[in-house]
ZAKEZA-911529 format. One record per residue: residue number from 1; residue in one letter; chain; x, y, z of N, C-alpha, C in turn. Coordinates in steps of 0.001 Angstrom, whole numbers, always signed. Each point is the difference from the previous one (the first is absolute). Last residue first. Layout:
<lummars>
<lummar NUM, 'a', 'A', <X, Y, Z>, <X, Y, Z>, <X, Y, Z>>;
...
</lummars>
This chain:
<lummars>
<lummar 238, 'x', 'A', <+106326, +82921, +120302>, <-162, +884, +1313>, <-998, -1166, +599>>;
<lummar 237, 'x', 'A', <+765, -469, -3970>, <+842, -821, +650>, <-77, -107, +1120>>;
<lummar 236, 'x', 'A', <-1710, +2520, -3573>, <-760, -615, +666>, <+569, -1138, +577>>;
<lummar 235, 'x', 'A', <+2987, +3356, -1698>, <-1534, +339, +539>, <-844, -807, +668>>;
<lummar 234, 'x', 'A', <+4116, -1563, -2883>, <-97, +602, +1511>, <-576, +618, +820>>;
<lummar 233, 'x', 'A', <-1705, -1647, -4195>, <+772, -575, +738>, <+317, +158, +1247>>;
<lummar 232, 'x', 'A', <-712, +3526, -3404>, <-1214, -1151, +311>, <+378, -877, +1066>>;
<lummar 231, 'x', 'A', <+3812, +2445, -2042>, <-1167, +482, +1324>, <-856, -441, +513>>;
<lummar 230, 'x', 'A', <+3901, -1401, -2804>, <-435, -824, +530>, <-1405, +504, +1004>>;
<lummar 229, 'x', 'A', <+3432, +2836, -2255>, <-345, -827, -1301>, <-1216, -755, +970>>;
<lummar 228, 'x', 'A', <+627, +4904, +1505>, <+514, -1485, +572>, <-682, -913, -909>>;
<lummar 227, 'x', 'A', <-286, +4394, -1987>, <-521, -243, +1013>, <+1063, -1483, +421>>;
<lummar 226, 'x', 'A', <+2434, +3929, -2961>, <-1295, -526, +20>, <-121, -616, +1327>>;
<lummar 225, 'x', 'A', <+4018, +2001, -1721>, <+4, -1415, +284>, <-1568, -536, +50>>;
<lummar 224, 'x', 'A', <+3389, +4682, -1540>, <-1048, -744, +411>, <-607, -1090, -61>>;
<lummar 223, 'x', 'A', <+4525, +3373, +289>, <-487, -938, -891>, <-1460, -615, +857>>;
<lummar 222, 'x', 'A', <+2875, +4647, +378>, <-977, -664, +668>, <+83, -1242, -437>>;
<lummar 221, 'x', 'A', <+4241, +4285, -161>, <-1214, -776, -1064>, <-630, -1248, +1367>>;
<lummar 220, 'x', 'A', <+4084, +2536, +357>, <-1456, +432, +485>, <-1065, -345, -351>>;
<lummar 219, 'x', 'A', <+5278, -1333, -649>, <-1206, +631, -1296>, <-1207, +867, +872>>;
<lummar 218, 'x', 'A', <+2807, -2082, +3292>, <+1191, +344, -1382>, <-1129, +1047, -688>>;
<lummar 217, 'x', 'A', <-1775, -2871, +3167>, <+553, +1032, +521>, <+526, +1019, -889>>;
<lummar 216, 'x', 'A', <-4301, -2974, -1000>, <+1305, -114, -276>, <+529, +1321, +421>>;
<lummar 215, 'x', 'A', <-4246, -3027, +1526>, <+262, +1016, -648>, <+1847, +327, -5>>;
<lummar 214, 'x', 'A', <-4770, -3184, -281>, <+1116, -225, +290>, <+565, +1521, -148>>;
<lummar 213, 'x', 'A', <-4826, -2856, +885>, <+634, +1203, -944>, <+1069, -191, +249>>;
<lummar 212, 'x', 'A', <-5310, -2170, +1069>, <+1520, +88, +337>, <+794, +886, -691>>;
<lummar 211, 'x', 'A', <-5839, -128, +1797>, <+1242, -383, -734>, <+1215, +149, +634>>;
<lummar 210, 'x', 'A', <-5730, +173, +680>, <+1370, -291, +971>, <+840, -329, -1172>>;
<lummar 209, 'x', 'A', <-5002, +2409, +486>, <+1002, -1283, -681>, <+1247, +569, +691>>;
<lummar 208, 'x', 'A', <-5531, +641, +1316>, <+1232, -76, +96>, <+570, -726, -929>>;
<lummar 207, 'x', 'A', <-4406, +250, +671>, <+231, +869, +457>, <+1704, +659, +388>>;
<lummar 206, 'x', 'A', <-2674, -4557, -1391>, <+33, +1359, -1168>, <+186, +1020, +222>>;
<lummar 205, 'x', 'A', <-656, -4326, +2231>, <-851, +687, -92>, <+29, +1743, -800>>;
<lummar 204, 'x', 'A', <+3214, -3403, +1684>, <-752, -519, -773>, <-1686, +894, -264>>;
<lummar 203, 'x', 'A', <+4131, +2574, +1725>, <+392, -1148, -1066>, <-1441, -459, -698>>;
<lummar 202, 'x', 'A', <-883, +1393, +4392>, <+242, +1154, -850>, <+405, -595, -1463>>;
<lummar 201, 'x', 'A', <+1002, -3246, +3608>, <-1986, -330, -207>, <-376, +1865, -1171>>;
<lummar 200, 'x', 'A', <+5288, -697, +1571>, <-1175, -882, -791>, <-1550, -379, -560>>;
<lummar 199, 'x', 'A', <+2142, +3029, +3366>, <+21, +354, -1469>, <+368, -1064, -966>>;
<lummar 198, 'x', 'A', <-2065, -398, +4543>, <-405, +1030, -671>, <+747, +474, -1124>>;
<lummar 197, 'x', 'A', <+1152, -3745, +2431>, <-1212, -340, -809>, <-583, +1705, -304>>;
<lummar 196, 'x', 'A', <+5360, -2177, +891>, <-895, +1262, -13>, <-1607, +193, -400>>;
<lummar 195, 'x', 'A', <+3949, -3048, -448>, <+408, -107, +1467>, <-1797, +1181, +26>>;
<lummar 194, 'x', 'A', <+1392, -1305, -4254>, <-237, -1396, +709>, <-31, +388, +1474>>;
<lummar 193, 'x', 'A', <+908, +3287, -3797>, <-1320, -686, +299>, <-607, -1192, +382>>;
<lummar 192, 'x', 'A', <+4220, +2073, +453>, <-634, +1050, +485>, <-1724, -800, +38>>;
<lummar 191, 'x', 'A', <+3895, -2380, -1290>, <-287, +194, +1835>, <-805, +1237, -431>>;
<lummar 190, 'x', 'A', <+1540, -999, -3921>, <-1529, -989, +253>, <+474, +81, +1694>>;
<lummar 189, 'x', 'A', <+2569, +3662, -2343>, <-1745, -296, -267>, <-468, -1059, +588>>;
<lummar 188, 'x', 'A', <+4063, +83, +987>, <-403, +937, +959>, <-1430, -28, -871>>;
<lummar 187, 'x', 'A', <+2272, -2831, -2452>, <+188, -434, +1684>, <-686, +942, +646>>;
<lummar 186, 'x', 'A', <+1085, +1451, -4413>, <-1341, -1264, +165>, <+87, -243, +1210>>;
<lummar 185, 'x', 'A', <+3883, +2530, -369>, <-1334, +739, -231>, <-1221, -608, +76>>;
<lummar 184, 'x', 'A', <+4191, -2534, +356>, <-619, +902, +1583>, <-1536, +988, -293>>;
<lummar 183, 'x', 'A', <+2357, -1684, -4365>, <-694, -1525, +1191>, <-53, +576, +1100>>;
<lummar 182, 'x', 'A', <+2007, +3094, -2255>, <-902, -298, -684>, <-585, -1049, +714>>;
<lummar 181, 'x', 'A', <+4270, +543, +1458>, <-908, +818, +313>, <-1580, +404, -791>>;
<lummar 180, 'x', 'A', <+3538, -3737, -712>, <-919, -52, +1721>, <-944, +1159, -378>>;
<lummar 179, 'x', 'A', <+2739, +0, -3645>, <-1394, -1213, +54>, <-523, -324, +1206>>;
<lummar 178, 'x', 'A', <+3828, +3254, -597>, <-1221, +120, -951>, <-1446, -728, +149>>;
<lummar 177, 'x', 'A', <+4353, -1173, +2343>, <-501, +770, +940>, <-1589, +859, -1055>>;
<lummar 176, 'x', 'A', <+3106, -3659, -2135>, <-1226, -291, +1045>, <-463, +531, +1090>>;
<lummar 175, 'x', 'A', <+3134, +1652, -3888>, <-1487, -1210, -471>, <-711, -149, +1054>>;
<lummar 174, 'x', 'A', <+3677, +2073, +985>, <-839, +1014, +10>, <-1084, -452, -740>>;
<lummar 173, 'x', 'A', <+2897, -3938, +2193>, <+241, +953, -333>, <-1483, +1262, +296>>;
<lummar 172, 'x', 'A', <-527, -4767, -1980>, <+847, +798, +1228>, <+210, +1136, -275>>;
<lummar 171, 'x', 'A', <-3104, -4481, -2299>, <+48, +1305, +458>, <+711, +136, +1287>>;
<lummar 170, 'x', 'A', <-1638, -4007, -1876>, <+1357, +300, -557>, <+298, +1570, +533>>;
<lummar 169, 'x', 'A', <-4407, -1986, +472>, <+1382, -726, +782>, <+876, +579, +80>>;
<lummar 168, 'x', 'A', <-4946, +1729, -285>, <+1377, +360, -1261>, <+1257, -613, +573>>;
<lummar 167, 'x', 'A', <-4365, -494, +1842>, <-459, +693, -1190>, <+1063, -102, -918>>;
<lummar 166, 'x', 'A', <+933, -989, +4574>, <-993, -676, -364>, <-3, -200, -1577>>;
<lummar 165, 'x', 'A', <+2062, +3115, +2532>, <+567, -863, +78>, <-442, -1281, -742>>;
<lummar 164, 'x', 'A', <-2467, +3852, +1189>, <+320, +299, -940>, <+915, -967, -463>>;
<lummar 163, 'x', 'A', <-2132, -1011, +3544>, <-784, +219, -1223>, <+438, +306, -878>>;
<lummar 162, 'x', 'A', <+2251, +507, +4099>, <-371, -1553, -304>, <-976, -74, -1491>>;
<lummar 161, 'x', 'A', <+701, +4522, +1682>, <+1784, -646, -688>, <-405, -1353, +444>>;
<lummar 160, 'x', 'A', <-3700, +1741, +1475>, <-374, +530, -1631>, <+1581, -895, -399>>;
<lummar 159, 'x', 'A', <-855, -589, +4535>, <-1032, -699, -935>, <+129, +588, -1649>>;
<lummar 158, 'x', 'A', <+2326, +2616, +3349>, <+528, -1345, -171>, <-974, -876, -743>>;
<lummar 157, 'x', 'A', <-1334, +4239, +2211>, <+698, +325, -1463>, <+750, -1494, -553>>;
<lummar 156, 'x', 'A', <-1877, +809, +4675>, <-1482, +86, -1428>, <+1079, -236, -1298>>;
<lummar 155, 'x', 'A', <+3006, +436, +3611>, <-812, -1118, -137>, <-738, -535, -896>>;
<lummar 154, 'x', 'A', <+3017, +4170, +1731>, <-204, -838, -1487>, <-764, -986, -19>>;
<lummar 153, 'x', 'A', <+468, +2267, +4054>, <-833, +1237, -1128>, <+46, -836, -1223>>;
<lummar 152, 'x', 'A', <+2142, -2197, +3632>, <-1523, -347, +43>, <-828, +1180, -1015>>;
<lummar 151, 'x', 'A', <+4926, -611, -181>, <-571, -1391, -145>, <-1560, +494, +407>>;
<lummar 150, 'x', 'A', <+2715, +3680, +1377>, <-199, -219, -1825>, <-899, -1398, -328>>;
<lummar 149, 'x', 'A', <+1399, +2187, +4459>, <-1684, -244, -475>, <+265, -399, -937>>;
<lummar 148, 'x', 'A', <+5278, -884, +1578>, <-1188, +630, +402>, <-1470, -264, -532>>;
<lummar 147, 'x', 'A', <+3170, -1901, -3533>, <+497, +442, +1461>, <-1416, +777, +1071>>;
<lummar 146, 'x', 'A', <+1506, -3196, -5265>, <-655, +993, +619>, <+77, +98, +1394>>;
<lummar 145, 'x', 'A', <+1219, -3047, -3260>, <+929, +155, +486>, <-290, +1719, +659>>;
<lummar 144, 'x', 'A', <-2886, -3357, -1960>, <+1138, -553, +1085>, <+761, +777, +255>>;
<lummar 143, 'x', 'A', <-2851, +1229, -3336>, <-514, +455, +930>, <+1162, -1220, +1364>>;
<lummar 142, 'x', 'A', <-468, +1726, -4727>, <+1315, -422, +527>, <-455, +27, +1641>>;
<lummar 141, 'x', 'A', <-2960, +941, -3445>, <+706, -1151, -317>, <+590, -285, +701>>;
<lummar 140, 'x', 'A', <-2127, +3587, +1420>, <-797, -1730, +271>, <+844, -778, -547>>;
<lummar 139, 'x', 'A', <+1487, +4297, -798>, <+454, -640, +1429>, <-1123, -1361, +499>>;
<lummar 138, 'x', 'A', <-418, +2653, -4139>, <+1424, -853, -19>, <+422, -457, +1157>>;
<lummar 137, 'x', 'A', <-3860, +2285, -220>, <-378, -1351, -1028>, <+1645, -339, +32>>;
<lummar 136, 'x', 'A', <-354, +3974, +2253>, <-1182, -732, +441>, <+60, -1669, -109>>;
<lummar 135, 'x', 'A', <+1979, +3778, -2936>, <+1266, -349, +1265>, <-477, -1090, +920>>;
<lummar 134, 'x', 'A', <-1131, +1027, -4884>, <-924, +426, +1024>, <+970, -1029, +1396>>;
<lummar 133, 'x', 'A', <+428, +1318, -5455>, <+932, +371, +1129>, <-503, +68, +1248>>;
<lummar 132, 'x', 'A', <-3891, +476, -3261>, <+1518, -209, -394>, <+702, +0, +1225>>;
<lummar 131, 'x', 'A', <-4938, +179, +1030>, <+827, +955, -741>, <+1633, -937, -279>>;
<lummar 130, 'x', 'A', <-6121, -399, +1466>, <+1274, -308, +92>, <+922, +469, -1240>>;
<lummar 129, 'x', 'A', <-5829, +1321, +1954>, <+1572, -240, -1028>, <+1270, -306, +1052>>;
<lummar 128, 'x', 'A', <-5667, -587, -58>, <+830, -792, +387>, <+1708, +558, -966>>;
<lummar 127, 'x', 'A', <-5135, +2609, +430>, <+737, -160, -720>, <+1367, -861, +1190>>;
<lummar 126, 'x', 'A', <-5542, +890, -282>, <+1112, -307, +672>, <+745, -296, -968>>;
<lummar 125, 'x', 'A', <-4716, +2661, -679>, <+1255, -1162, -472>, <+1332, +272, +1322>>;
<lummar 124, 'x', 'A', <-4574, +2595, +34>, <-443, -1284, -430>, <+1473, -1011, -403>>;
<lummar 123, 'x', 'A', <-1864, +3171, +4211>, <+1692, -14, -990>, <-185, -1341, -988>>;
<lummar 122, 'x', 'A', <-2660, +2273, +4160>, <-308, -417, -875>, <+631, -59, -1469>>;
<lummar 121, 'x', 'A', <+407, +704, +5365>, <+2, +1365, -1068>, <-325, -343, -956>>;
<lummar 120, 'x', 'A', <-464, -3571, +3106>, <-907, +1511, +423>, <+241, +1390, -1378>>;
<lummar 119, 'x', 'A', <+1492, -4743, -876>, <-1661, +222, +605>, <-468, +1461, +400>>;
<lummar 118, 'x', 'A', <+4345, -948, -2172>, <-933, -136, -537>, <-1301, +57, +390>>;
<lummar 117, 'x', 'A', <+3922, +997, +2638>, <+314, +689, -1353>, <-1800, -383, -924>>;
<lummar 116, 'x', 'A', <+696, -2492, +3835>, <+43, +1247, +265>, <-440, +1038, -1382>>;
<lummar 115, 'x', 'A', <+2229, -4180, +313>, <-1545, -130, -332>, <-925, +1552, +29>>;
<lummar 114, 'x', 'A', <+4820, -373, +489>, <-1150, +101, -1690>, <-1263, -179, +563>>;
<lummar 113, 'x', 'A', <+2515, -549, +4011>, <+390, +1857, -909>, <-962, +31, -1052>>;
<lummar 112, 'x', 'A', <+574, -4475, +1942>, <-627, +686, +781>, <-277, +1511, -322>>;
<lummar 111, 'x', 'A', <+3163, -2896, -1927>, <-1076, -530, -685>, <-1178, +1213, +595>>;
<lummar 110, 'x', 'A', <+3983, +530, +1701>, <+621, +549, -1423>, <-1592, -488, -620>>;
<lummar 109, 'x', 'A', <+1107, -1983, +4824>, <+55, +1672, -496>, <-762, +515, -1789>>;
<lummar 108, 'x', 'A', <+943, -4883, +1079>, <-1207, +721, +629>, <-154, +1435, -319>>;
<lummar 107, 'x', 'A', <+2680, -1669, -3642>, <+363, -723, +1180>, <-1022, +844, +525>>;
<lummar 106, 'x', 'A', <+2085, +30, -4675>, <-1543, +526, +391>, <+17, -985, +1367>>;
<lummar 105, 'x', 'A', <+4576, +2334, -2638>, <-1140, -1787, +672>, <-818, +989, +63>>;
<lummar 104, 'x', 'A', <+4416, +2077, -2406>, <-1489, +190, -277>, <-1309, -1710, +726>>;
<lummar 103, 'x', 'A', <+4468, +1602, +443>, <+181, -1074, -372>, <-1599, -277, -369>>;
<lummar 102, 'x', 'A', <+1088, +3236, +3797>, <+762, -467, -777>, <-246, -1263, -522>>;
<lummar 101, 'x', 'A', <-3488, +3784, +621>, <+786, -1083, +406>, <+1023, -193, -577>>;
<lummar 100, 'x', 'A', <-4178, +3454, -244>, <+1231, -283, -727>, <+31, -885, +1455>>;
<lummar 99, 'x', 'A', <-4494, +2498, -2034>, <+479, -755, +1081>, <+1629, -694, -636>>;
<lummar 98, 'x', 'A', <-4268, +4066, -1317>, <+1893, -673, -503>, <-461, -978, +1567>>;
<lummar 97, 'x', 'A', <-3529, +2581, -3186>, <+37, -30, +1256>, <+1298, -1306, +34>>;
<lummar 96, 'x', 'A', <-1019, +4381, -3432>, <+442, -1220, -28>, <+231, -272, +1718>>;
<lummar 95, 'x', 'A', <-1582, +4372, -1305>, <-269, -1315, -1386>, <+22, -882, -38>>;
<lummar 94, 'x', 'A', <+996, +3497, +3365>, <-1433, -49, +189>, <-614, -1113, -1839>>;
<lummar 93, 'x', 'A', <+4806, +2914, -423>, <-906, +668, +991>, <-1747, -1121, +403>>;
<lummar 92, 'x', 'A', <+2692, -840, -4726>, <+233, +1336, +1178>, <-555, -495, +1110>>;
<lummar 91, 'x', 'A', <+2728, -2392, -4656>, <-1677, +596, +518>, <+343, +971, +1359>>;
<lummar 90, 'x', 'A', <+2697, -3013, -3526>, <-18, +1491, -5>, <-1871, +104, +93>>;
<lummar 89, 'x', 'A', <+3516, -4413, +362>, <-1433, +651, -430>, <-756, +931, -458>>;
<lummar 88, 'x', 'A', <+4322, -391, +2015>, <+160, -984, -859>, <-1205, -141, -1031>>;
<lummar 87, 'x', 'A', <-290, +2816, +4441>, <+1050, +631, -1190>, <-228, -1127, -1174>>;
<lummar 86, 'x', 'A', <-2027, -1286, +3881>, <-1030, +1344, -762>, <+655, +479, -1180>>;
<lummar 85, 'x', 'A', <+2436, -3858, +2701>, <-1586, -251, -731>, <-331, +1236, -639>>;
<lummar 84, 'x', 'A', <+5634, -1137, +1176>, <-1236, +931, +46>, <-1155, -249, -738>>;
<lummar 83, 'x', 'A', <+4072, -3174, +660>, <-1313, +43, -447>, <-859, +522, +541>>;
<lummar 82, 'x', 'A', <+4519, -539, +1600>, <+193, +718, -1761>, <-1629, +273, -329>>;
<lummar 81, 'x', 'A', <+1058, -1487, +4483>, <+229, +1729, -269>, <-327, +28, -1814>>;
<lummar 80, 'x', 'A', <-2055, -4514, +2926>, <+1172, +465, -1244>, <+379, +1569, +263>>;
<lummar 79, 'x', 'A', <-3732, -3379, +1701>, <+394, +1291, +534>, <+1378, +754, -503>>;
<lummar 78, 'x', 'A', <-4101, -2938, -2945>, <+1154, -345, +1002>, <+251, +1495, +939>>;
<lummar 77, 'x', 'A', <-4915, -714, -1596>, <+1507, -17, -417>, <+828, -281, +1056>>;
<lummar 76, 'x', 'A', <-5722, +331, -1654>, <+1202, -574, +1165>, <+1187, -136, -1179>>;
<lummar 75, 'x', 'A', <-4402, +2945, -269>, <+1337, -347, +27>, <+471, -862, +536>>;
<lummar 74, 'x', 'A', <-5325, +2501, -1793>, <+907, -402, +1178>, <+1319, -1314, -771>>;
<lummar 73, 'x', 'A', <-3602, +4369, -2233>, <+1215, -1014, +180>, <+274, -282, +1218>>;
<lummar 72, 'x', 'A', <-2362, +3921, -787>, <-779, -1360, -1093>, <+369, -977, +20>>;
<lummar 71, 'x', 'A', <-761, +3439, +4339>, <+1200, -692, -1102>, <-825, -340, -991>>;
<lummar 70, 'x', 'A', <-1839, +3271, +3747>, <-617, -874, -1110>, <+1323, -501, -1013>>;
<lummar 69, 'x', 'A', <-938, +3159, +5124>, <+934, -632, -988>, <-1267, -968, -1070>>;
<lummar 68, 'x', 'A', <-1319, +4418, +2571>, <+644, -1288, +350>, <+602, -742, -731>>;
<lummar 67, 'x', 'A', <-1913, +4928, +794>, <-1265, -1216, -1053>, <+803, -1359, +518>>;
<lummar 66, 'x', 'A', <+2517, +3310, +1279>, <-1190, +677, +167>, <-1015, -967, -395>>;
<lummar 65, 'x', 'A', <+4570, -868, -429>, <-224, +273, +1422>, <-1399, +475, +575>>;
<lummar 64, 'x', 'A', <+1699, -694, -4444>, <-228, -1254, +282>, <-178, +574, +1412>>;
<lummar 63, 'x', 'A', <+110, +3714, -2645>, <-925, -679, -3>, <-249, -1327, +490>>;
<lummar 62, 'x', 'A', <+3551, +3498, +512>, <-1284, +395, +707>, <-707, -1193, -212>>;
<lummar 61, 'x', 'A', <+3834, -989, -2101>, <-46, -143, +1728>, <-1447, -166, +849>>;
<lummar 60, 'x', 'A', <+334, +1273, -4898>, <-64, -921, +118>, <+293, -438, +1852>>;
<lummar 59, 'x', 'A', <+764, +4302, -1158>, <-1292, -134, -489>, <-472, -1833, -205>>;
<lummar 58, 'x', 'A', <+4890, +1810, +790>, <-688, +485, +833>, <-1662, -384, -158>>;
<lummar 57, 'x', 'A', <+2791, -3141, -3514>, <+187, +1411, +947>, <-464, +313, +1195>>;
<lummar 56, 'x', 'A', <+376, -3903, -3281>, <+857, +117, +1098>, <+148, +1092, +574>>;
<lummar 55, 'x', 'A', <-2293, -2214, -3584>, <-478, +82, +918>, <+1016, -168, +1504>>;
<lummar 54, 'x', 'A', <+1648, -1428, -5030>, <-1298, +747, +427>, <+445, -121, +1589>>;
<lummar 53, 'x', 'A', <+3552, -360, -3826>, <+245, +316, +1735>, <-1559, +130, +9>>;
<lummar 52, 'x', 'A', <+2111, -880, -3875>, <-1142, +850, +159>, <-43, +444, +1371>>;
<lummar 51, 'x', 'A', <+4440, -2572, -3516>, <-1203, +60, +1524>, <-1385, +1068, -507>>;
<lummar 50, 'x', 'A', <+3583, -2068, -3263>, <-822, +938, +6>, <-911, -57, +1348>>;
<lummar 49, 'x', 'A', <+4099, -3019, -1238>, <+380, +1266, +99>, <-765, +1411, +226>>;
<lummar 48, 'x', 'A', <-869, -5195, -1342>, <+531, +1137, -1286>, <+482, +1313, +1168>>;
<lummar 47, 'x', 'A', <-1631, -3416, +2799>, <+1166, -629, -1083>, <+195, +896, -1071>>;
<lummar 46, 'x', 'A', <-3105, +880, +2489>, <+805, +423, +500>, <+811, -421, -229>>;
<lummar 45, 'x', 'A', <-3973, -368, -1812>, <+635, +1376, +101>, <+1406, +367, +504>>;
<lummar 44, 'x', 'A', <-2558, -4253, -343>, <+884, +237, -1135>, <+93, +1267, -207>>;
<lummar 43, 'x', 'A', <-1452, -1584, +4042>, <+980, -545, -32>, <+516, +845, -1114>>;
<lummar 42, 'x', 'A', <-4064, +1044, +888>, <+744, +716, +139>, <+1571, -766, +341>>;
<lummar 41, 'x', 'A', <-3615, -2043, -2275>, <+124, +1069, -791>, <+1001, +1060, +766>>;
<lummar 40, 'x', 'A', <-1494, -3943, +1923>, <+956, -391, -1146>, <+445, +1147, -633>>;
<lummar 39, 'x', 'A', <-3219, +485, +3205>, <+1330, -65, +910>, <+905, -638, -1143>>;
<lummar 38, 'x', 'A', <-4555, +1091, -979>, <+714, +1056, +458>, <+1821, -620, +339>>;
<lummar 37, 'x', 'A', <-3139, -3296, -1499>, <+693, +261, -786>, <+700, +1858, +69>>;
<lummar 36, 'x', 'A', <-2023, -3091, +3509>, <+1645, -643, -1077>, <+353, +929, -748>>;
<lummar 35, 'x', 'A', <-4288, +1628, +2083>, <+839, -298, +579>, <+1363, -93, -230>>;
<lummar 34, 'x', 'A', <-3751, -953, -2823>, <+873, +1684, +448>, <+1007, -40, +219>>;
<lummar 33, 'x', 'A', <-1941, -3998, +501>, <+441, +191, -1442>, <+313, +1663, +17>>;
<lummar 32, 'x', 'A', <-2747, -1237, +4014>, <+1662, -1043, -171>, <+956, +111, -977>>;
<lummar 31, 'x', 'A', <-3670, +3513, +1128>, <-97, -834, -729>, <+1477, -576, +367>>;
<lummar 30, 'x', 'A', <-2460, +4488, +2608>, <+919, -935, -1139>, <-115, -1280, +184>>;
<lummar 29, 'x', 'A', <-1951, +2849, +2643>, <-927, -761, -1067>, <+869, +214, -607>>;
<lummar 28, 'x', 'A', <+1179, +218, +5627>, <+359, +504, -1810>, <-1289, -447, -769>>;
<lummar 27, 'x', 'A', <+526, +870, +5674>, <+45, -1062, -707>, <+189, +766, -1686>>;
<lummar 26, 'x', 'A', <-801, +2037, +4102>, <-1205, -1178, -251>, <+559, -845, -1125>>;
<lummar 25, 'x', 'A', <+3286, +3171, +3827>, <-912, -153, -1224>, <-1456, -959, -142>>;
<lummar 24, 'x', 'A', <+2341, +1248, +4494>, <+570, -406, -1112>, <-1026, +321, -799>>;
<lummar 23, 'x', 'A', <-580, +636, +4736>, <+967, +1034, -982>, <+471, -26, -1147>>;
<lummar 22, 'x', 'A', <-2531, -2895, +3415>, <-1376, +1370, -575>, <+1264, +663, -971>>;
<lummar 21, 'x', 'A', <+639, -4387, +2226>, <+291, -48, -1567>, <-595, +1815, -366>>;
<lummar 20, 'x', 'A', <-715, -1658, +4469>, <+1721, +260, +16>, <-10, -364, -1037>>;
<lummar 19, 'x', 'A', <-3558, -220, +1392>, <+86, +1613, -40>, <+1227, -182, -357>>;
<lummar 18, 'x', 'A', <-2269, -4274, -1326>, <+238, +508, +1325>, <+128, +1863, -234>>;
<lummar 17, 'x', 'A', <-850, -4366, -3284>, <-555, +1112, -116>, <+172, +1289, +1342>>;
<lummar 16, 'x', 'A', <+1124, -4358, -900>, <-1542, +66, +285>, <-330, +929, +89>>;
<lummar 15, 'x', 'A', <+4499, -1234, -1411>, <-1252, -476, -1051>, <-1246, +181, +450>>;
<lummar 14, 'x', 'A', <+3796, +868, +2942>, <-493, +1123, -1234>, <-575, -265, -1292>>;
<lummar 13, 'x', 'A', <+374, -3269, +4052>, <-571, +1277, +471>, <-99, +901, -1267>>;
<lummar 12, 'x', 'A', <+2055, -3706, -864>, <-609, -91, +117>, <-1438, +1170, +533>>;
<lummar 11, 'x', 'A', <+4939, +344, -277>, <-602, -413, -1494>, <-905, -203, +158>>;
<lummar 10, 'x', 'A', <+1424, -420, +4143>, <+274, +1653, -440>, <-610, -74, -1043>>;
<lummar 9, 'x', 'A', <+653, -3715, +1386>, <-947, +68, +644>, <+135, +1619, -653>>;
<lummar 8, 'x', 'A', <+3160, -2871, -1461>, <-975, -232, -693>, <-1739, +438, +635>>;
<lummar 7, 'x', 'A', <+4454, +893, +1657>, <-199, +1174, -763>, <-955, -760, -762>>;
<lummar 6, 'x', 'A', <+1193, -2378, +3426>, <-497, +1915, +531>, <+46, +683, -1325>>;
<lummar 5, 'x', 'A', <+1315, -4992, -205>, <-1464, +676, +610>, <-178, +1312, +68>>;
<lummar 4, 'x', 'A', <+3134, -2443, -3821>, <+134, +1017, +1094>, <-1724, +82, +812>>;
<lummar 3, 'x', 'A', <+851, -4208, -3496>, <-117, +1700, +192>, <+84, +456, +1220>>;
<lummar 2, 'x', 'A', <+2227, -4794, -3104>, <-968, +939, +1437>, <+237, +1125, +293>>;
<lummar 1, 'x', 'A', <+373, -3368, -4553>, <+640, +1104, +691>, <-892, +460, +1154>>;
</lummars>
């Protein structure tokens, strides 16, 4: 995948520390395993019905604006309306550093943001979710018969409905918009740590984990998919 110059020069500048990072945070000492397991714990708040809503008041404003941001979590999601991140999660305000797409790719942009997310603000887990019914993943299938930008926004997303094609012949239907979009999730993990030596070389060095998840429009419920079966691999593939 080839990276955007101007913004791999920007990324660059705010890894050296320029004046133009002086407003953000320093970063979290949460734990990758926190991390998951904050954002599992407020899934299953919000699947029972019991939000907490943190850190969404006046006094939280004051503070990410004053001290700077510190996520524990960085996001890539689809750009879906159904899949509100902070709500689905039930976090607040300065928790979760989001990057959405449609069809959840990690393409120059979207890679260029996390690294972001992780180097400078220091976000020990990237979370890769894809969602049920992902309008994204049904238009790669059907991607012939796509019109206007659509063919070049679906692109990234076509390697996974060949994979998933792959994986499960016999599969049509909502069988095989299921099994793309799960196979897009691994897809956008190993472009993240195949196109990206800073959060790869983070990865191998213990400063990062990168997972997948699925999340169901209907239920709200998360299912969690763990790291890319093949990570090793596509790591040092790079």
């Amino acid at each position: 995948m080839k990276k955007h110059p101007v913004l791999s020069v920007v990324v660059a500048l705010i890894f050296l520390g320029l004046p133009f990072a002086a407003s953000f945070g320093k970063g979290t000492d949460v734990s990758a395993d926190a991390a998951l397991k904050a954002l599992k714990e407020g899934n299953e708040r919000y699947t029972q019905a019991k939000p907490i809503h943190p850190n969404v008041g006046k006094d939280r404003r004051t503070a990410t604006t004053v001290d700077g941001q510190a996520p524990f979590a960085s996001i890539l999601s689809c750009s879906d309306s159904r899949v509100p991140l902070e709500i689905i999660f039930d976090q607040g305000i300065g928790d979760l550093f989001v990057v959405r797409v449609a069809g959840n790719q990690a393409n120059s942009i979207e890679t260029a943001s996390l690294e972001f997310g992780t180097a400078v603000l220091g976000t020990p887990l990237i979370l890769v979710l894809g969602h049920t019914h992902c309008g994204a993943v049904v238009g790669a299938i059907q991607t012939a018969e796509a019109k206007g930008e659509a063919p070049a926004l679906l692109k990234s997303i076509i390697p996974a409905v060949a994979q998933a094609k792959k994986n499960e012949p016999s599969a049509s239907g909502e069988a095989l918009v299921k099994a793309a979009t799960e196979a897009n999730v691994w897809q956008a993990i190993a472009d993240l740590l195949q196109s990206s030596p800073t959060i790869s070389g983070r990865v191998k060095a213990g400063k990062l984990q990168i997972q997948g998840a699925m999340y169901d429009i209907e239920t709200g419920k998360v299912t969690w998919m763990g790291p890319h079966p093949k990570q090793d691999e596509v790591t040092s593939s790079k």
